[in-house]
C-alpha positions as CSV (number, residue, x, y, z in Angstrom):
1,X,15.0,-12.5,-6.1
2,X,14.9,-10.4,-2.9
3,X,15.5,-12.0,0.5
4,X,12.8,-12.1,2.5
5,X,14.6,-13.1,5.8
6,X,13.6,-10.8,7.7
7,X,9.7,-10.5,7.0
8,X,9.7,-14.4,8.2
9,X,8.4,-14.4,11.3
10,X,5.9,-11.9,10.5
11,X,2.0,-12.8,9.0
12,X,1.1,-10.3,6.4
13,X,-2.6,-12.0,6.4
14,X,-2.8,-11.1,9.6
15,X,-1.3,-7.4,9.6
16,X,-3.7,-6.7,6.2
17,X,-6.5,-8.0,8.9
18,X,-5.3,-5.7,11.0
19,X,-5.3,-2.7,8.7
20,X,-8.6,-3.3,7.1
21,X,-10.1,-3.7,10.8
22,X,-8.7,-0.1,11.5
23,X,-9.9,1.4,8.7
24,X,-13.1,-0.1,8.8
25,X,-13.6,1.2,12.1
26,X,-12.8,4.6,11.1
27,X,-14.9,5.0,8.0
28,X,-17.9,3.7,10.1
29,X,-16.7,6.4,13.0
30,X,-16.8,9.2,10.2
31,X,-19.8,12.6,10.0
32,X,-21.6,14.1,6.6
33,X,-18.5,16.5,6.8
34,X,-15.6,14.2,7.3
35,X,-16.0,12.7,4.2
36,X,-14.4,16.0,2.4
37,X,-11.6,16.4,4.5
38,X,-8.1,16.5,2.6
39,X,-5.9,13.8,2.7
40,X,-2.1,13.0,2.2
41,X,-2.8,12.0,-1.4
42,X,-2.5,15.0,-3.9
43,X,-6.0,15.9,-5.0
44,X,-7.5,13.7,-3.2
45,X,-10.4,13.3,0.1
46,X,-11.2,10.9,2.1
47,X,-14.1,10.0,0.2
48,X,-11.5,9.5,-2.9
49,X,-9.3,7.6,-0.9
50,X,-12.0,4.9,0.0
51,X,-12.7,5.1,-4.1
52,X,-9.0,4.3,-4.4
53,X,-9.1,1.5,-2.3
54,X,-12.6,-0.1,-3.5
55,X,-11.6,0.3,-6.9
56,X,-8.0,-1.4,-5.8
57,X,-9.9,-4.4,-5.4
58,X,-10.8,-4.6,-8.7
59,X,-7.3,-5.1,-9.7
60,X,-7.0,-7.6,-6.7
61,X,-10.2,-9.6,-7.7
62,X,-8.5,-10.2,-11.0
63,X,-4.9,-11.5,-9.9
64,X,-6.8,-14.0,-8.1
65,X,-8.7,-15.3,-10.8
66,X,-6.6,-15.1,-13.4
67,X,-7.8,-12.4,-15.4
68,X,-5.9,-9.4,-15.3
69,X,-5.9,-9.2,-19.6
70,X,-9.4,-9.2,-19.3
71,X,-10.0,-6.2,-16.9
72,X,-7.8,-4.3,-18.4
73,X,-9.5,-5.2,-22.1
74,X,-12.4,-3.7,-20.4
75,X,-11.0,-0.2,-18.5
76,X,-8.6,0.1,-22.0
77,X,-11.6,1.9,-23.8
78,X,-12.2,4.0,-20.9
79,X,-8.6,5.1,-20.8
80,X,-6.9,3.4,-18.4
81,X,-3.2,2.9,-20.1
82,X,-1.2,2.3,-16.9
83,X,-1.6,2.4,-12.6
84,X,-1.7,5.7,-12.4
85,X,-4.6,6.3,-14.8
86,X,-6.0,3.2,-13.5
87,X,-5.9,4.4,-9.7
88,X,-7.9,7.6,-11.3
89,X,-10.2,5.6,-12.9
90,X,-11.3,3.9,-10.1
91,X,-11.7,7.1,-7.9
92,X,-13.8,8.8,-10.7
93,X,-16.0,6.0,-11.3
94,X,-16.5,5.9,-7.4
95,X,-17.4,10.0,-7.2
96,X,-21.0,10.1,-7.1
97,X,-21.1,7.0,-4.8
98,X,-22.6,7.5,-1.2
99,X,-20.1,6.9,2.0
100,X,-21.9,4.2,3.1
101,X,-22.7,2.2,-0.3
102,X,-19.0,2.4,-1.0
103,X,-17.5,1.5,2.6
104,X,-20.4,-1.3,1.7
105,X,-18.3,-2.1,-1.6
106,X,-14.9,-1.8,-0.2
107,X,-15.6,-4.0,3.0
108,X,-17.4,-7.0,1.1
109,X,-14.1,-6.5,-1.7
110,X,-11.8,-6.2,0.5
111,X,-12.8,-8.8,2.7
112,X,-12.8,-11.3,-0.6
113,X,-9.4,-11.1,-1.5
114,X,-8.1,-10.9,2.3
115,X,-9.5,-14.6,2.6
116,X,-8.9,-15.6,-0.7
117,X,-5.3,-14.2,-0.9
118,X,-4.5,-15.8,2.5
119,X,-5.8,-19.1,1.3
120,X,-3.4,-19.3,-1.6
121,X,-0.4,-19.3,1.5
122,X,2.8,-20.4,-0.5
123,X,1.4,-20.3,-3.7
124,X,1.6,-18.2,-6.6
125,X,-1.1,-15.6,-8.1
126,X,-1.1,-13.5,-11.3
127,X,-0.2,-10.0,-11.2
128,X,0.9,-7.7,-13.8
129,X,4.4,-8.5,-13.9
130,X,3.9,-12.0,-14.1
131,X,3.3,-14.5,-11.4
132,X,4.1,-13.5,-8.3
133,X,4.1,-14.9,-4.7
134,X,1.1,-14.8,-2.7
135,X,2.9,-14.1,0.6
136,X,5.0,-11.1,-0.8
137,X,1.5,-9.6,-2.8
138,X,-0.1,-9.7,1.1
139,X,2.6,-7.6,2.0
140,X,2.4,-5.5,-0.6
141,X,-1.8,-5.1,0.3
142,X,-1.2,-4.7,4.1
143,X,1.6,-1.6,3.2
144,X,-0.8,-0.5,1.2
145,X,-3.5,-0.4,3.5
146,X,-1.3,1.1,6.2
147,X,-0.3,3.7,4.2
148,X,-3.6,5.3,2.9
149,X,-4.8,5.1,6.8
150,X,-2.2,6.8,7.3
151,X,-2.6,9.3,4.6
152,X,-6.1,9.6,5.8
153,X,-5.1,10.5,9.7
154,X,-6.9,7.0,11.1
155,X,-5.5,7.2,14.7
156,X,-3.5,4.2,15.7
157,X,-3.2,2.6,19.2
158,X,0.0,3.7,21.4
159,X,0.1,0.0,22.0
160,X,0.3,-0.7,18.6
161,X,3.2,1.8,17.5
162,X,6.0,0.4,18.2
163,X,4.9,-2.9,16.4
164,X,3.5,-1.3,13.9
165,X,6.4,0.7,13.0
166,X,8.4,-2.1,13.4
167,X,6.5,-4.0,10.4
168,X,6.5,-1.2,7.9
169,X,10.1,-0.4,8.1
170,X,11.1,-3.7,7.9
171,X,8.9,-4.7,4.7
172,X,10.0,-1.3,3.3
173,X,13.7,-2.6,3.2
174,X,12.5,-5.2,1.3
175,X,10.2,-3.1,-1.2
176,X,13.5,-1.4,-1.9
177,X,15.9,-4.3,-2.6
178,X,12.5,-5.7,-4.8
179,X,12.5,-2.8,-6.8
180,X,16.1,-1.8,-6.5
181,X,18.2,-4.6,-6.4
182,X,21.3,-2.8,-6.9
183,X,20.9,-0.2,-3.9
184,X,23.0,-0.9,-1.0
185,X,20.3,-1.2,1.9
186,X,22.0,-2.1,5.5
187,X,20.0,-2.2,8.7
188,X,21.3,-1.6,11.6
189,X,21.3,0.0,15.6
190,X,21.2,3.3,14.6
191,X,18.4,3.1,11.6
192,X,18.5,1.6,7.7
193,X,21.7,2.6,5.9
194,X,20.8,3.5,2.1
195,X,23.6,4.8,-0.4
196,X,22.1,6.4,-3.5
197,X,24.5,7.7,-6.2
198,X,27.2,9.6,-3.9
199,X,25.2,10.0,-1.2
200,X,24.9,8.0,2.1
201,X,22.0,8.2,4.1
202,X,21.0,6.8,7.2
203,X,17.1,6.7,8.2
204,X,15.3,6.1,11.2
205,X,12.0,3.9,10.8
206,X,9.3,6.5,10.6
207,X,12.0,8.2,7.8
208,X,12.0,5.3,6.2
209,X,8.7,4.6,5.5
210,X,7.9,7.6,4.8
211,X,10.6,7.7,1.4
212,X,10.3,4.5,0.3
213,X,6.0,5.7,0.3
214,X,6.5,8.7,-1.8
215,X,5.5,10.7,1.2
216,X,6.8,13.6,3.1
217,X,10.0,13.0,5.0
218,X,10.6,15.0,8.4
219,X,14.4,14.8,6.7
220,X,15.2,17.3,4.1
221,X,17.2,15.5,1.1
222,X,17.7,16.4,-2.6
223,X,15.1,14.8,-5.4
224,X,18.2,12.1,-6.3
225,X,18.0,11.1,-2.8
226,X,14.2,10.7,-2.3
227,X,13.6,9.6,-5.9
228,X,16.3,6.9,-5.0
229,X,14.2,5.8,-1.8
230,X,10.7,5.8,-3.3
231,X,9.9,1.7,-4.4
232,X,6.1,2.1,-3.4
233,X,4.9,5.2,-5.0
């Protein structure tokens, strides 16, 4: 099991609250033209992105109650075999679907399993690889939510940076020694010391994040290196 030390004095109820706020805000802030604007995600607008994340919910509905063999008895006809072709799924079902009906959809979903999730505190939920804790799947959401506002350009306080930054690069640490027990992950003054294969890296925060989300690094390393970092992709 990872050690989640350092993600302890942190709420990741509160920091997917935070996220959803922001992206909420943004959405509702957003012209007739917006909606086609390219994002971070390959192939993808912003209109896909808030299919993405409505259709996410689906999946999120269903850890909480239990019934993750039945959604996926139900999307298995339609030729959903994995997350990937799931994530498409959900975007392609959303395509025809108006801005505002789907930030409708999205809000009311999202808003379910933020208050649901947070109410199972210390528990467990289902997931697909089993159960899971319900702390560690908020963190998992809130990432997740901070990533595709990110991907979508949502502007972020100068405030809020520094905190921000702070919280992502910390839970990214632990999304790599999750997924990659065996890495050697050290943080540290001068940034988060990774060794993959041969190769010793040392990232700063924003670096970080960036790898360990499968998106662009402002640090140039081979495809050992970033495939090494990615544990959120």
């Amino acid at each position: 099991m990872p050690d989640d030390a350092e993600l302890r004095d942190l709420d990741p109820y509160d920091l997917m609250d935070e996220e959803a706020a922001r992206l909420d805000a943004y959405f509702v802030s957003l012209g007739e033209d917006d909606w086609a604007a390219t994002s971070a995600c390959d192939g993808w607008d912003v209109h896909d992105v808030l299919a993405h994340l409505a259709g996410s919910e689906t999946y999120n509905h269903a850890c909480l109650d239990d019934a993750i063999g039945a959604l996926f008895e139900e999307v298995g006809p339609k030729g959903v075999t994995d997350v990937e072709s799931f994530n498409a799924f959900g975007v392609s079902e959303r395509s025809d679907t108006s801005p505002a009906d789907l930030l409708e959809e999205w809000r009311a979903s999202c808003g379910r399993t933020r208050r649901d999730l947070r109410s199972r505190r210390g528990g467990e939920i289902s997931t697909m690889v089993g159960s899971y804790p319900a702390d560690w799947q908020a963190w998992h959401l809130a990432s997740e939510l901070a990533t595709h506002a990110d991907d979508i350009g949502v502007p972020v306080d100068p405030a809020d940076v520094a905190r921000r930054t702070d919280w992502r690069a910390r839970f990214s640490r632990f999304a790599l020694a999750e997924s990659k027990p065996d890495l050697p992950v050290t943080a540290g003054e001068g940034g988060t010391t990774v060794t993959v294969g041969d190769s010793v890296v040392v990232l700063d925060d924003e670096s970080l994040i960036a790898a360990v989300s499968a998106r662009t690094t402002p640090v140039a390393y081979d495809e050992e290196i970033l495939s090494g970092l990615r544990a959120l992709a």
